[in-house]
Residue frames as qw, qx, qy, qz and C-alpha x, y, z in Angstrom:
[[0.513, -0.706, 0.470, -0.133, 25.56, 13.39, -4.00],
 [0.489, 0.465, -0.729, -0.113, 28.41, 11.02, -4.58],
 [0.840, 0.058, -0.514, -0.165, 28.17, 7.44, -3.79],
 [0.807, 0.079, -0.468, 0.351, 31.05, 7.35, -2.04],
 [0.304, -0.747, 0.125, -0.577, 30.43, 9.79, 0.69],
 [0.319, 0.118, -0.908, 0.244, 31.71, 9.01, 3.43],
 [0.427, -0.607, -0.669, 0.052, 28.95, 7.47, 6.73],
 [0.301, -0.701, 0.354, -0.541, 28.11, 10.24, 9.39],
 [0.130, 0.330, -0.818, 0.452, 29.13, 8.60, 12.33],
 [0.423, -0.342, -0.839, -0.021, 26.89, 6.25, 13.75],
 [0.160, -0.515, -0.458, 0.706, 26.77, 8.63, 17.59],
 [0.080, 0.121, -0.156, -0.977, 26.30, 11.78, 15.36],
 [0.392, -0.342, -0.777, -0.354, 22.58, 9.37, 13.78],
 [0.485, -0.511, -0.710, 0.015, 21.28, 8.73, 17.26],
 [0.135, -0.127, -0.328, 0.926, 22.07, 12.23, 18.78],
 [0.264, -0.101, -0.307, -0.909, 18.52, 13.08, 16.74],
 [0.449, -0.422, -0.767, -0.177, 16.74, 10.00, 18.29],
 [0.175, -0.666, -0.569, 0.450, 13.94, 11.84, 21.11],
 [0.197, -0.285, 0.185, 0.920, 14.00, 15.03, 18.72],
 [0.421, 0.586, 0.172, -0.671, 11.17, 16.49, 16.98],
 [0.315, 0.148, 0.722, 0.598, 10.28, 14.85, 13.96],
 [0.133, -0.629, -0.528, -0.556, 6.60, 17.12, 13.97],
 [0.033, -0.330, -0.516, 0.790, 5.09, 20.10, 16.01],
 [0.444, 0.488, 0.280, -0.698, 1.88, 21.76, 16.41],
 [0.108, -0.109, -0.884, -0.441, 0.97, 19.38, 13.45],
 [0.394, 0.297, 0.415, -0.765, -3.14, 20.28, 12.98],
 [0.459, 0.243, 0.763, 0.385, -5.32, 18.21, 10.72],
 [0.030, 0.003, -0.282, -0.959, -6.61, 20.15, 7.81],
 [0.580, -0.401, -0.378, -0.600, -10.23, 19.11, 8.17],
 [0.632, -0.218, 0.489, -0.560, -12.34, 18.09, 11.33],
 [0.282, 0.087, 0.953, -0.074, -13.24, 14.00, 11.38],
 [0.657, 0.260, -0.125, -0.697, -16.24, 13.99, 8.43],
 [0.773, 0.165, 0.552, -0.266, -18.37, 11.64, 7.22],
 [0.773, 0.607, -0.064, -0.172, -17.47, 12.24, 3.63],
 [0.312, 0.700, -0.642, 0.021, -13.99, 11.20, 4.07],
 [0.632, -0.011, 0.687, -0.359, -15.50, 8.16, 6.58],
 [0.796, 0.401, 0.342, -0.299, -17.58, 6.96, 3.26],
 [0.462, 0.695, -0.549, -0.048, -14.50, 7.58, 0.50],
 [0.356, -0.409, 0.804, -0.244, -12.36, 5.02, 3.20],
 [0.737, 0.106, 0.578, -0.334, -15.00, 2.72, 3.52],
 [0.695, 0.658, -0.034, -0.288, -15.72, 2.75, -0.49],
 [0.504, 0.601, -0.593, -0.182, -12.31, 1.96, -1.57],
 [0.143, -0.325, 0.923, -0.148, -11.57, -0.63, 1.15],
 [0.461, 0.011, -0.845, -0.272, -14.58, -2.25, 0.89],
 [0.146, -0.021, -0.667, 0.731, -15.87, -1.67, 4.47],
 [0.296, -0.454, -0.397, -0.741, -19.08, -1.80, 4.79],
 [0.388, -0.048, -0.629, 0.672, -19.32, -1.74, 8.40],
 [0.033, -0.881, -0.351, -0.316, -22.74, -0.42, 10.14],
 [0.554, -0.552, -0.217, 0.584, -20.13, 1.38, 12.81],
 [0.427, -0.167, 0.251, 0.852, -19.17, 3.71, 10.10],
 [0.090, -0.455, -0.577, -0.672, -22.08, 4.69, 9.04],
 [0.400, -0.563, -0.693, -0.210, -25.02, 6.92, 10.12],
 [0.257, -0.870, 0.000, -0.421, -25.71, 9.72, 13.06],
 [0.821, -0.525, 0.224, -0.035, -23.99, 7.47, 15.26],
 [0.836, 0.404, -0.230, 0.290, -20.69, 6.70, 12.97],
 [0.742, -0.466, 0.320, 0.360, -17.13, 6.07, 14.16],
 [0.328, 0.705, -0.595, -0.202, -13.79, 6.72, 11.80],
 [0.975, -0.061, -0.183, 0.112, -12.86, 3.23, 11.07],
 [0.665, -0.681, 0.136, 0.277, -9.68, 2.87, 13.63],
 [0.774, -0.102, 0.389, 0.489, -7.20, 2.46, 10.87],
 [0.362, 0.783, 0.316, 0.396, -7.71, 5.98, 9.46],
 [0.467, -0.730, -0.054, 0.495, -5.50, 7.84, 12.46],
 [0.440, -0.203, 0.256, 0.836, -2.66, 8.98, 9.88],
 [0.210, 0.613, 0.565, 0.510, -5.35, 10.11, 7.57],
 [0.165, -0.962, -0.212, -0.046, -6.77, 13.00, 9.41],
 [0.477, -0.628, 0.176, 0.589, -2.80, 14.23, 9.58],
 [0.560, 0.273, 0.372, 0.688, -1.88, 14.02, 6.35],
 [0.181, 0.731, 0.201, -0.626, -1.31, 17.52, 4.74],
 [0.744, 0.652, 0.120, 0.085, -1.76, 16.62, 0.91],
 [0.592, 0.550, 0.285, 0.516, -0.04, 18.14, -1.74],
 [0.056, -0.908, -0.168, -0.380, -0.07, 21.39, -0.03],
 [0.414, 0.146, -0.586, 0.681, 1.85, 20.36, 3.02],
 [0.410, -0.803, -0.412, 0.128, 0.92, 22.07, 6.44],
 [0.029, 0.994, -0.031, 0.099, 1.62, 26.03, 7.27],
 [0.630, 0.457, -0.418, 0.469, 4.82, 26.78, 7.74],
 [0.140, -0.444, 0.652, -0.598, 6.09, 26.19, 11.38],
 [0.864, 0.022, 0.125, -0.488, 3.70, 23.09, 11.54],
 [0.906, 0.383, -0.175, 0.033, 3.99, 19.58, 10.14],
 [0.892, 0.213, -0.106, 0.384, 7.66, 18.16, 9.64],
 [0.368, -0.921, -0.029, 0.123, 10.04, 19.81, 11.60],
 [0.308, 0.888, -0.340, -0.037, 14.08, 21.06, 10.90],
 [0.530, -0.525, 0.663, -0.058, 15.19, 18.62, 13.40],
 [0.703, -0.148, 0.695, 0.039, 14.16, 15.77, 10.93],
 [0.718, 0.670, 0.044, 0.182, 14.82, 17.10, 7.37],
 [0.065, -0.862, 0.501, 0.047, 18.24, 17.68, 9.22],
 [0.563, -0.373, 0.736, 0.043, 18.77, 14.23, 9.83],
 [0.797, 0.243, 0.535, 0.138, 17.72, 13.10, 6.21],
 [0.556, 0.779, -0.251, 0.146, 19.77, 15.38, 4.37],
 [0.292, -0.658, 0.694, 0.009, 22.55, 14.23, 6.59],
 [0.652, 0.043, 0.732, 0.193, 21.95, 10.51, 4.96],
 [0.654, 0.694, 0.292, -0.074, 21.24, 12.08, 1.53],
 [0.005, -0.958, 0.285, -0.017, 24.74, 13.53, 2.04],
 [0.429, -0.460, 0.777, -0.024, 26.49, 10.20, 2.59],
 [0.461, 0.183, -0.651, -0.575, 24.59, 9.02, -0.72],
 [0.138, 0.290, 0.944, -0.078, 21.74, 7.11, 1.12],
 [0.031, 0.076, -0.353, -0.932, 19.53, 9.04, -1.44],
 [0.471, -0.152, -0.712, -0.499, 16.74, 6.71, -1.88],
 [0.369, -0.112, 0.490, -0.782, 13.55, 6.10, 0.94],
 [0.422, -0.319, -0.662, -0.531, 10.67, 3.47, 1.07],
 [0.698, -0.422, 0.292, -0.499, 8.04, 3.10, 3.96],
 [0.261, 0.304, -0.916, 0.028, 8.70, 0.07, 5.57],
 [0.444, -0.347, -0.813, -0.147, 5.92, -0.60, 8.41],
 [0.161, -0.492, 0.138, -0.845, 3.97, 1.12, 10.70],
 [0.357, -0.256, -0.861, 0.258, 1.96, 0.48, 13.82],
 [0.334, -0.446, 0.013, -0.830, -1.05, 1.92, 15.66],
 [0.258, -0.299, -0.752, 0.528, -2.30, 2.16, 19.00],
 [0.253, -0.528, -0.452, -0.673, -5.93, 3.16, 19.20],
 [0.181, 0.001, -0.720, 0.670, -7.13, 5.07, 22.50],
 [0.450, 0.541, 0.340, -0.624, -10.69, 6.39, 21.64],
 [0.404, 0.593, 0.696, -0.009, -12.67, 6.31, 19.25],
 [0.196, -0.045, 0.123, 0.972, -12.76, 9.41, 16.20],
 [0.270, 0.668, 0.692, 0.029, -16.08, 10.39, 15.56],
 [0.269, 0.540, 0.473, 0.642, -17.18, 13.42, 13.14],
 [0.299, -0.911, -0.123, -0.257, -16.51, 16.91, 14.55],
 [0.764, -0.260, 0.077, 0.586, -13.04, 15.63, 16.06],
 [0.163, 0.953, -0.257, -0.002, -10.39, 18.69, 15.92],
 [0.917, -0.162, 0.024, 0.364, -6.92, 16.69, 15.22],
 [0.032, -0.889, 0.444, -0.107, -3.67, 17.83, 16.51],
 [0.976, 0.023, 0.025, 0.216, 0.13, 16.11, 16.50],
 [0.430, -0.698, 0.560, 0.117, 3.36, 15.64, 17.74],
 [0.960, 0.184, -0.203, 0.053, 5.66, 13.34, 16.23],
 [0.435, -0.787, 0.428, 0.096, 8.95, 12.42, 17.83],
 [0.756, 0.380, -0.530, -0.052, 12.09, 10.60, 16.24],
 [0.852, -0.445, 0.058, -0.268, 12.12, 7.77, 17.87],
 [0.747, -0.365, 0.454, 0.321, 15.10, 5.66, 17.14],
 [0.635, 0.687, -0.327, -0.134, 17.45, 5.39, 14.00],
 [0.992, -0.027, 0.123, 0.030, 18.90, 1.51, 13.29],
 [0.481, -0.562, 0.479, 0.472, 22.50, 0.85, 12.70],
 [0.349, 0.396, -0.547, -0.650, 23.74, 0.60, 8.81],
 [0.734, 0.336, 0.534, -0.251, 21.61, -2.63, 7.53],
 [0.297, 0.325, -0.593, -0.674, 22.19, -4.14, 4.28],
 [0.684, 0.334, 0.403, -0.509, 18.77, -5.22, 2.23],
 [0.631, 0.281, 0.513, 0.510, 18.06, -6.68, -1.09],
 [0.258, 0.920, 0.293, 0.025, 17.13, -3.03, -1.65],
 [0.291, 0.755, -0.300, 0.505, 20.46, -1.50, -0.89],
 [0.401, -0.158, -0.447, 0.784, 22.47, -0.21, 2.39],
 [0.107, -0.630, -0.104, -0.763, 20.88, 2.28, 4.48],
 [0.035, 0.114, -0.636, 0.762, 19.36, 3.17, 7.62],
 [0.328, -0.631, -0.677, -0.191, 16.23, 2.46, 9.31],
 [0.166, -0.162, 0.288, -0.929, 14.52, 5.83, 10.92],
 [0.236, -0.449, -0.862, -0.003, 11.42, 4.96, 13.27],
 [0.099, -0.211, 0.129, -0.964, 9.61, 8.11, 13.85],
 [0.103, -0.402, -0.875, 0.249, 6.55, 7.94, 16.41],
 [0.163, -0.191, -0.036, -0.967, 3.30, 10.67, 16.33],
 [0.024, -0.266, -0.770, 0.580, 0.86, 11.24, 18.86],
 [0.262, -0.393, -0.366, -0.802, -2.40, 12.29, 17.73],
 [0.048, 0.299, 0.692, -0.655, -5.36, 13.93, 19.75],
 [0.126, -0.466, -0.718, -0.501, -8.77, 14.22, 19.17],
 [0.157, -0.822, -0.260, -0.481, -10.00, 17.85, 20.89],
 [0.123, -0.787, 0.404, -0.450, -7.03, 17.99, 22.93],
 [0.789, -0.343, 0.392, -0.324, -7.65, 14.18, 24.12],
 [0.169, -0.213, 0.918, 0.289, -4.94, 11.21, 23.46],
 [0.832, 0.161, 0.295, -0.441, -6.51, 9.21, 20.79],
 [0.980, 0.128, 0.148, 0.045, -3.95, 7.24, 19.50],
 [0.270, -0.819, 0.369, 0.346, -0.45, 6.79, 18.48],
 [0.825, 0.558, -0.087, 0.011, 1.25, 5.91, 14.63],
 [0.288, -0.699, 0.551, 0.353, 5.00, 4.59, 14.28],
 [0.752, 0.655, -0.022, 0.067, 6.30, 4.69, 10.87],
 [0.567, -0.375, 0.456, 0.574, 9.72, 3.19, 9.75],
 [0.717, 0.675, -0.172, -0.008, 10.84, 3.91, 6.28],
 [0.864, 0.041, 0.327, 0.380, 14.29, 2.53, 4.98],
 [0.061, 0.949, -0.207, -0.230, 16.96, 5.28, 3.91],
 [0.886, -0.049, 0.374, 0.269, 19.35, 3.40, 1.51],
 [0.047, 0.585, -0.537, -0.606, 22.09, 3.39, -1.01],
 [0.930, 0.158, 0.139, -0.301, 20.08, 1.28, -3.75],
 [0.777, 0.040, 0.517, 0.357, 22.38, -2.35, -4.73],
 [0.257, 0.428, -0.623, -0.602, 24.38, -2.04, -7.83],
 [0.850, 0.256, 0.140, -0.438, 22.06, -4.34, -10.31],
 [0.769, -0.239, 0.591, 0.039, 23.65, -7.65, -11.30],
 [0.086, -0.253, 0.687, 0.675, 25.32, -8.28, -14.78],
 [0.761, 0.240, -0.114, -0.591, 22.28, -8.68, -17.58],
 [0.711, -0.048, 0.682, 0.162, 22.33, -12.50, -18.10],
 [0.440, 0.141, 0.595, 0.658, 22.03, -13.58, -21.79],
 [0.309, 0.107, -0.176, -0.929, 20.15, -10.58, -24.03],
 [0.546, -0.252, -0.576, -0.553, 17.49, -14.00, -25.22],
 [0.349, -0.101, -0.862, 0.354, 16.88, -14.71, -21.41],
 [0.247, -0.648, -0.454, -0.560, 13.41, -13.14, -20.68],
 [0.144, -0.333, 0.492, -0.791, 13.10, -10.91, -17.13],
 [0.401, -0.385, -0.829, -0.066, 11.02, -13.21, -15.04],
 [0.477, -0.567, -0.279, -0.611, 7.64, -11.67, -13.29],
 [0.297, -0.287, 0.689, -0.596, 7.62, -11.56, -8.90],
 [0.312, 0.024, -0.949, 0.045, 6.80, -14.80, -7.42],
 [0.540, -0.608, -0.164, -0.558, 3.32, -14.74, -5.32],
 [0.057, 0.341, -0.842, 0.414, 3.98, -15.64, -1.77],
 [0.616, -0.136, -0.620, -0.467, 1.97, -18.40, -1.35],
 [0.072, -0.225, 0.719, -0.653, 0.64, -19.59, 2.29],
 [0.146, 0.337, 0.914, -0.174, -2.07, -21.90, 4.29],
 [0.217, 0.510, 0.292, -0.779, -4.08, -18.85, 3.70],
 [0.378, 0.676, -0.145, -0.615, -4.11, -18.94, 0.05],
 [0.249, -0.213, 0.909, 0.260, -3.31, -22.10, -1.22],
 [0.394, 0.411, 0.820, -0.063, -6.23, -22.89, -2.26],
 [0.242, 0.825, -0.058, -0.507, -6.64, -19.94, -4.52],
 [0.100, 0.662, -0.598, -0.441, -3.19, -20.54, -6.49],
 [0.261, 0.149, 0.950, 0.084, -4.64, -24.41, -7.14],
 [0.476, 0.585, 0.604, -0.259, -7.54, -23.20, -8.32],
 [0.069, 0.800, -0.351, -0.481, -5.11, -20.70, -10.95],
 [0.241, -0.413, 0.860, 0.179, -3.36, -23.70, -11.51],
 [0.428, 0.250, 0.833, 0.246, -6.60, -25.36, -13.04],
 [0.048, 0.189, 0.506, 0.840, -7.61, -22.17, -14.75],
 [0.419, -0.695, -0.575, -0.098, -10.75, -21.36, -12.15],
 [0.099, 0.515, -0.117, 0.844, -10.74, -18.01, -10.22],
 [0.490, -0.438, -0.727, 0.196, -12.11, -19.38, -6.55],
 [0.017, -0.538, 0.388, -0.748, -13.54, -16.79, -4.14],
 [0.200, 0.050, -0.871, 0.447, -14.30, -17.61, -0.71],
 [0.344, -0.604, -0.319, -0.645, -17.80, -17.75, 0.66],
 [0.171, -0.094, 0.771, -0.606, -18.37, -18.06, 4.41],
 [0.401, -0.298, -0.801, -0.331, -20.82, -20.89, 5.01],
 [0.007, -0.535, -0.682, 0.498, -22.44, -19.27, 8.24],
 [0.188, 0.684, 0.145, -0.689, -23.72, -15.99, 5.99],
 [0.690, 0.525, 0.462, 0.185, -22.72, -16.56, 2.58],
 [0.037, -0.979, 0.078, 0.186, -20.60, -13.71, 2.50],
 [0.773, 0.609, 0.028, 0.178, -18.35, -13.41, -0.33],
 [0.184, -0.891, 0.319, 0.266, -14.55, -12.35, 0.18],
 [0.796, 0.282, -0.103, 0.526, -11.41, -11.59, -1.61],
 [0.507, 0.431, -0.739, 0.109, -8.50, -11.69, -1.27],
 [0.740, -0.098, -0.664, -0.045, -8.51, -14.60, 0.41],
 [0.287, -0.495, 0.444, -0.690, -8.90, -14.55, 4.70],
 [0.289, 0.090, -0.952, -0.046, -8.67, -16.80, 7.02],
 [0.094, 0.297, 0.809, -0.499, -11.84, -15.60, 8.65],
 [0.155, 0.669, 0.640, 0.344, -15.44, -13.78, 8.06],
 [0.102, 0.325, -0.054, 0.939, -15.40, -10.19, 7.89],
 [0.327, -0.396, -0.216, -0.830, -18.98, -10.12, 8.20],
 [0.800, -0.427, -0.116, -0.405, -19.55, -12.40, 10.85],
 [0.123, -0.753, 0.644, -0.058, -16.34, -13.53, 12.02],
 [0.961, 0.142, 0.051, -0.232, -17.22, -17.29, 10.73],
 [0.265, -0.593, 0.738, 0.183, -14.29, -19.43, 10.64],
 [0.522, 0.063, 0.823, 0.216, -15.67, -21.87, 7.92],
 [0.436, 0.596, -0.037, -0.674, -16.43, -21.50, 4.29],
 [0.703, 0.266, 0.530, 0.393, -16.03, -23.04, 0.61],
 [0.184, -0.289, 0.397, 0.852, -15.61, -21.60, -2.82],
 [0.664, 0.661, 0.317, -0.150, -17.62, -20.54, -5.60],
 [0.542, 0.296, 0.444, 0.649, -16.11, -20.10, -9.32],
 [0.150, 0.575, -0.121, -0.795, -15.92, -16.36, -10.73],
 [0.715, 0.424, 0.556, 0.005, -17.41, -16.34, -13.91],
 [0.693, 0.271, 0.333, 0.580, -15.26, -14.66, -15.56],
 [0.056, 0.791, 0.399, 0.461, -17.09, -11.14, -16.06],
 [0.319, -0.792, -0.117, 0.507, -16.10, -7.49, -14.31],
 [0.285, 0.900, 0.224, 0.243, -15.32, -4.02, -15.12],
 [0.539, 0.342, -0.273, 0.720, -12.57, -1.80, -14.57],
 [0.306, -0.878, -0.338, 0.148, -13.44, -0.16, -10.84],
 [0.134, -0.942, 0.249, 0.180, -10.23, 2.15, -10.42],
 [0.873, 0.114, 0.134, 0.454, -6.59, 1.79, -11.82],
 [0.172, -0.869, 0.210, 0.414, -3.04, 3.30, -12.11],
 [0.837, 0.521, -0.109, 0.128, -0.42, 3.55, -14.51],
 [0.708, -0.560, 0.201, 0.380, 3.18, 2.70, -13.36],
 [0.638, 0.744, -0.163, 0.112, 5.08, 4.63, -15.34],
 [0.095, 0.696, -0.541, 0.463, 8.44, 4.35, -12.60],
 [0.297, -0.551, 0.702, 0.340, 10.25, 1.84, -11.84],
 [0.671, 0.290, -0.462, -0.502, 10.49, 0.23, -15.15],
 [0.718, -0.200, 0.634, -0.204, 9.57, -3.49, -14.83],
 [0.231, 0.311, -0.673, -0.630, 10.82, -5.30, -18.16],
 [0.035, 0.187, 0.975, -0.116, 8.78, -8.57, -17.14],
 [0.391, 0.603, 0.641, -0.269, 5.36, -6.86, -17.24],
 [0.304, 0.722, -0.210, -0.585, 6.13, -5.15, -21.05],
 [0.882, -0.126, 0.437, 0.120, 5.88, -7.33, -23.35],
 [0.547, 0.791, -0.198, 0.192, 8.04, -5.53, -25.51],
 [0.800, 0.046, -0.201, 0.564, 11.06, -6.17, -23.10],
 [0.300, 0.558, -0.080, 0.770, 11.51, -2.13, -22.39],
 [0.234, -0.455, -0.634, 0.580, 9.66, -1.82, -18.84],
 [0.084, 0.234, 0.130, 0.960, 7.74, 0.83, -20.29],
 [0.342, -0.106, 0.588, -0.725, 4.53, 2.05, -18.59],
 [0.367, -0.288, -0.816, -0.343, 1.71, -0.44, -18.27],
 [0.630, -0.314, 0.093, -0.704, -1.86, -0.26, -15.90],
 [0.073, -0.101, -0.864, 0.488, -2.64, -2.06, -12.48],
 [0.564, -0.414, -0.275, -0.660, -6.47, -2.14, -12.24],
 [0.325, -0.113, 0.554, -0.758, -8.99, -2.69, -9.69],
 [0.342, -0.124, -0.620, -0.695, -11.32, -4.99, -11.22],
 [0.480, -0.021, 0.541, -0.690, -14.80, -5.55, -10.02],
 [0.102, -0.058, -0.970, -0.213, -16.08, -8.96, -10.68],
 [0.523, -0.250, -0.477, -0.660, -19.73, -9.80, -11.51],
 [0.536, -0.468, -0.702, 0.019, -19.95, -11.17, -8.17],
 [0.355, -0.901, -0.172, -0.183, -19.44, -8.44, -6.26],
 [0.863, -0.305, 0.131, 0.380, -16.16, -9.11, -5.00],
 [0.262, 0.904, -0.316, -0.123, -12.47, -6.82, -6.11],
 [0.835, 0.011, 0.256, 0.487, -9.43, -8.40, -7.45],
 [0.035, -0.818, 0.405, 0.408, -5.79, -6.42, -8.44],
 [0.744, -0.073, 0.570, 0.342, -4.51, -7.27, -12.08],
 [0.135, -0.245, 0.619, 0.734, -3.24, -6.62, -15.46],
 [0.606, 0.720, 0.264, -0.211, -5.96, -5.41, -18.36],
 [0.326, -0.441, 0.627, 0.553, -4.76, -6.84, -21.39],
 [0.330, 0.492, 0.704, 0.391, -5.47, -5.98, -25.05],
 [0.124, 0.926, 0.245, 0.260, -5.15, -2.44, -24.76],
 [0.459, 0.337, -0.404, 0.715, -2.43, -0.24, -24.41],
 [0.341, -0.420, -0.656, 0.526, -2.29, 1.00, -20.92],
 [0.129, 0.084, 0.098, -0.983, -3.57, 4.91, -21.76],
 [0.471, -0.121, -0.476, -0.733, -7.02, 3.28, -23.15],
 [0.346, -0.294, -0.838, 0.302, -7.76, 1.61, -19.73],
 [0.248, -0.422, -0.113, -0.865, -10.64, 3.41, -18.15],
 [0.357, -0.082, 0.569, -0.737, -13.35, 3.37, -15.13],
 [0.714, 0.315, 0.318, -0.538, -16.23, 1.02, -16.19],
 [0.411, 0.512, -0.633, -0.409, -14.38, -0.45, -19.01],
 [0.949, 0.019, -0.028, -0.313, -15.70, -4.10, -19.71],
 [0.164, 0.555, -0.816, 0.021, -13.18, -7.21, -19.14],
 [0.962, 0.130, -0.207, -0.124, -13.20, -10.58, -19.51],
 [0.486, -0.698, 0.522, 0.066, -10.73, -13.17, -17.13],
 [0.911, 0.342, -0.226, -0.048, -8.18, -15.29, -19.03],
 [0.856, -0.448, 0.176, 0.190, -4.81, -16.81, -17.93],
 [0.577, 0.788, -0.215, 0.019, -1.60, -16.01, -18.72],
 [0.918, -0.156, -0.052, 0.360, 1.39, -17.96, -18.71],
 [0.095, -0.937, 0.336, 0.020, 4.49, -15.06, -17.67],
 [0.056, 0.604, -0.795, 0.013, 7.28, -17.83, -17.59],
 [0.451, 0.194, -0.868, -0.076, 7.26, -21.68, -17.37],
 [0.166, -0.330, -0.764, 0.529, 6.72, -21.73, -13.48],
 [0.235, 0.419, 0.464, -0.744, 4.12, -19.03, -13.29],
 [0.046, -0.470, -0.607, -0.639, 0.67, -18.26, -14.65],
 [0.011, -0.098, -0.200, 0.975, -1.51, -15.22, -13.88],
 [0.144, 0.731, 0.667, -0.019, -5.09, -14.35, -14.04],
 [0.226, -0.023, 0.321, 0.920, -5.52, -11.51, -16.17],
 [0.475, 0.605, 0.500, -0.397, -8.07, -9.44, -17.78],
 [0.277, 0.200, 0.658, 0.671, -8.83, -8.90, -21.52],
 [0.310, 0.724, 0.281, -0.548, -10.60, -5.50, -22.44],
 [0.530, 0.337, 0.438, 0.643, -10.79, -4.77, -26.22],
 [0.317, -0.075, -0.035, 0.945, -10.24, -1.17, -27.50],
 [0.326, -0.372, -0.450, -0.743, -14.08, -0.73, -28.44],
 [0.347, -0.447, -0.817, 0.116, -15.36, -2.17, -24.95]]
């Protein structure tokens, strides 16, 4: 679609808002425990609520039991005509591009294992034109009721961002290196990026249990404790999960300048504890599950350094 399309009219947008965005939307499995324990596992959740003859879905899994993969949901189900009208009407006016922006839930029961889930979704609103750092576009706020054996149990609204992405700024000089996102740094977490700053990896313990957390929080999961210190990481962890970004290129994390792809791990530290970061010292296809690593610092630009990891190609 060309660029320069012109806007649909602005009335012609909100004629779609209270319109089907889903119908007779049916999850593909019943509420289970094994998809309860996968959750838990990756977040870290060890909650006893989730566990056991007596388990709950942890509340923040509502969209999950909708989703229909890879596969989608039968036809006449799921995603409805009303709202793949309205986004080929902005793909038509060359807002082409889509990210999620934020969502919200509103929890009315409990899910527990054996749940049958059904959904509705309505579009809910759609935002005047908006210009981001991401581009021009529209915000679409679509809203979906879910039920749990015919009974309200809760309710997801998801925005995403429909845009025309920016035109990218002239290249500065060719020997001026691409400089690495800034962390956003806050009461919450100061103390972390000071402890970066002397080359020490700090996690938090709560001093009423001793319970370990990262990323930093200002409370205890496990006991909702509102005081704690630090301990030092020693250094030591393994590769728990990881991806490879191969899209968008990022020239700042290549250090060849080309943004080609590189690997986002999961790393699990010898205390017990997860941390997101760069395994370096191996190209990014020879990262692996279980792969040994070792933490070291890396300086990305003048103002920033990074904790890193270091895996060699035998580990």
């Amino acid at each position: 679609m060309r660029d320069d399309a012109p806007d649909p009219p602005y009335e012609r947008l909100t004629a779609y808002a209270g319109r089907p965005a889903a119908t007779a939307g049916t999850g593909k499995d019943p509420v289970n425990l094994p998809m309860i324990r996968h959750w838990c596992e990756a977040v870290g959740d060890t909650s006893p609520a989730y566990q056991g003859p007596d388990a709950v879905a942890p509340p923040t899994m509502l969209q999950a039991w909708t989703m229909g993969g890879l596969a989608g949901h039968p036809p006449g189900t799921g995603r409805s005509a009303a709202y793949d009208e309205l986004l080929g009407l902005l793909d038509g006016a060359g807002y082409t591009s889509v990210v999620a922006t934020d969502c919200e839930q509103e929890y009315l029961r409990p899910l527990r294992p054996g749940d049958l889930i059904t959904f509705d979704a309505v579009i809910e609103a759609v935002s005047r034109r908006k210009t981001t750092k991401l581009g021009t576009g529209y915000f679409v706020t679509t809203r979906m009721d879910v039920r749990a054996d015919g009974e309200p149990a809760g309710t997801h609204r998801f925005r995403i961002l429909k845009y025309r992405p920016a035109q990218r700024r002239s290249a500065k000089a060719k020997d001026e290196a691409p400089l690495r996102p800034r962390p956003v740094i806050n009461r919450d977490n100061a103390g972390f990026w000071a402890g970066v700053a002397e080359h020490r990896l700090l996690i938090q313990r709560c001093t009423g249990c001793a319970t370990l957390r990262f990323p930093w929080l200002p409370g205890c999961n496990a006991c909702a404790g509102q005081e704690w210190d630090t301990v030092e990481a020693s250094g030591e962890g393994t590769v728990f999960s990881h991806v490879v970004m191969h899209h968008p290129s990022f020239p700042a994390f290549d250090t060849s300048g080309e943004g080609g792809p590189h690997a986002v791990a999961l790393i699990e530290l010898a205390e017990g504890v997860r941390i997101v970061g760069n395994v370096v010292g191996v190209p990014y296809d020879k990262v692996r599950i279980g792969l040994p690593v070792r933490l070291e610092f890396l300086r990305t630009d003048p103002d920033l350094e990074l904790p890193v990891f270091r895996a060699s190609e035998g580990g």
